[in-house]
C-alpha positions, 0 to 999 in steps of 0.5 A: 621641338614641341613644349608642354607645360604642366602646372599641377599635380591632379592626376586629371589635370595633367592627362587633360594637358597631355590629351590636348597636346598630344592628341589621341584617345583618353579613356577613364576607367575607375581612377586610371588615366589611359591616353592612347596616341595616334598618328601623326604626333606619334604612337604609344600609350601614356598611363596614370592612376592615383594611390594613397598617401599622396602618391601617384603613377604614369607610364610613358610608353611611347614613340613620338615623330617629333623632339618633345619636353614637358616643362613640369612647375614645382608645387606648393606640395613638395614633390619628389619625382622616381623615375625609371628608364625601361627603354630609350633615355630621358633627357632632363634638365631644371629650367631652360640653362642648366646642363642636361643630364640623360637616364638612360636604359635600366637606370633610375632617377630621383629628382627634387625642385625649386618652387620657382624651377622646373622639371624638364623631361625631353623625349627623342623623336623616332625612339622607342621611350618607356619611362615610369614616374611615380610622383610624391606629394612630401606636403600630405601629412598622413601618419599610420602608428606614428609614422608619416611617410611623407615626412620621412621622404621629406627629410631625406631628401629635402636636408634641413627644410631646404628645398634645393635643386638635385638629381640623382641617377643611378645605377642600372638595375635590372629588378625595378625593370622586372616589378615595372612589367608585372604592373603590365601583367595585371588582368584584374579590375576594380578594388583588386587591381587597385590593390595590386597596383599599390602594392608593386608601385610601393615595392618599386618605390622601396627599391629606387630608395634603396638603391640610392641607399646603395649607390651611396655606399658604393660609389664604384662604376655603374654595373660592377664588371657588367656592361648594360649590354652583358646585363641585357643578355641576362635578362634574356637568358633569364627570360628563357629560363623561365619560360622553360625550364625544363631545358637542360641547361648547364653553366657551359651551355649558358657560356656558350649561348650567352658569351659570357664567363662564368663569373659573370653569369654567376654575377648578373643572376645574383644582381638581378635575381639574388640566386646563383644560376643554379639556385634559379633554374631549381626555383623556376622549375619548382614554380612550374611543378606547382603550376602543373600540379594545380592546373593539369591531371599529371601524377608527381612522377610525370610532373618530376619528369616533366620539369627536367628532375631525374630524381622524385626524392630531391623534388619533394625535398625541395617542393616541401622546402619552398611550399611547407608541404609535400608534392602529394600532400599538395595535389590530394588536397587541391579540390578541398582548396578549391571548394574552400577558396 
């Protein structure tokens, strides 16, 4: 079991430590963190990059060759930690003799500490882990039109100014897991990747808030009637729609392929995209028409065609429902948009 100790919140300061203990490659680039590991500590890639408002962002993805905790102190800044598990688990306990509790795959968690205790994220050895922590300083005292943010957090979860230890994990939810691979889907650089960043890393915020808001009303099993195996094979059947979605499915064609009853297929694509599973293919199939109508030289009829609709009149209906425009309209007026754009 190898131990490091973090002792600060500075972005730099952290990724110097990890740099030093586990070896690699880190590279700076604008504000981002990137320590690239290499045999024989490990493989994989730990990433960082500091936001506003006292916020910041690293991504463990990682597979380590030996059992590794970081022993992260509290600070004088009130953090409160979110963490989320895309792959493996994290073990965690506060010091060295409090029971260990585990997050695991598509599970989120909210952590608080003790200015004298500290957080101990333990990581298996042999195990793919990817976990994303964003790291709120409470201390930062920012207001926009009245609001403080900080403060509001603070308040939540630090009740009448006690500073206690807790820890919450939550139910899976596939949806955080979702924002957390359109972070990694990102191309752009400078101000417009900045941007980017914040705007998913505050939006996978609101969620893991709102999911212990959730939770907290309903204190029923973790999944629902969905074990973290069937919601797996959502998230794949999901996958496939999207990448195409011009197949013929059917809900027996999907019971069939997945195993799954209707029921629960119908529960898990409402969990995790808030659509029947009609509703999604109509919308991943929309999607692509837009796509193909802005980025090739095929006429509607062959775009309706193309994307599995039998019928241009109930494609325009709902193209115009979605985009406040007709298909036509749309592609006439593409060389406009791009001379203006």
């Amino acid at each position: 079991m190898k131990t490091t100790h973090i002792k600060t919140s500075k972005l730099e300061k952290i990724f110097n430590a990890l740099h030093e203990n586990f070896g690699g490659t880190l590279k700076t680039l604008s504000n981002e963190f990137i320590l690239h590991l290499n045999d024989p500590f490990g493989t994989g890639t730990i990433k960082g990059i500091s936001l506003k408002n006292g916020v910041s962002y690293l991504e463990f993805d990682i597979n380590l060759n030996h059992e590794v905790t970081l022993s992260i102190n509290a600070t004088e800044n009130l953090p409160i930690y979110f963490a989320y598990c895309s792959a493996g688990e994290l073990g965690h306990r506060f010091g060295s003799k409090s029971k260990q509790r585990l997050l695991k795959k598509y599970q989120t968690g909210i952590l608080t500490c003790q200015n004298a205790e500290e957080n101990n994220l333990s990581f298996k050895k042999h195990t793919r882990t990817k976990i994303s922590l964003i790291v709120v300083n409470t201390a930062v005292s920012e207001s926009y039109e009245g609001f403080n943010f900080n403060k509001k957090l603070r308040d939540t979860f630090f009740k009448n100014n006690t500073i206690d230890n807790s820890i919450y994990i939550g139910s899976f939810n596939l949806k955080i897991n979702n924002k957390i691979g359109e972070l990694k889907a990102i191309k752009q650089k400078g101000i417009v990747r900045n941007l980017m960043i914040e705007g998913i890393v505050n939006l996978i915020l609101a969620m893991e808030i709102q999911q212990r808001a959730d939770d907290l009303k309903n204190v029923a099993n973790d999944t629902g009637s969905l074990t973290k195996s069937e919601m797996e094979i959502i998230k794949e059947i999901s996958e496939q729609i999207i990448n195409s979605p011009e197949e013929d499915y059917t809900l027996k064609l999907l019971r069939k392929k997945s195993g799954l009853s209707a029921s629960k297929l119908q529960e898990g694509f409402k969990m995790l995209h808030n659509r029947t599973v009609r509703d999604f293919i109509i919308n991943e199939r929309i999607k692509k028409s837009e796509q193909l109508i802005r980025t090739t030289d095929l006429n509607i009829s062959e775009v309706v065609y193309s994307i599995g609709f039998s019928s241009r009149s109930y494609f325009s209906k709902i193209f115009k429902q979605k985009y406040d425009c007709s298909p036509k309209y749309y592609k006439e007026n593409q060389n406009t948009l791009a001379a203006t754009a």
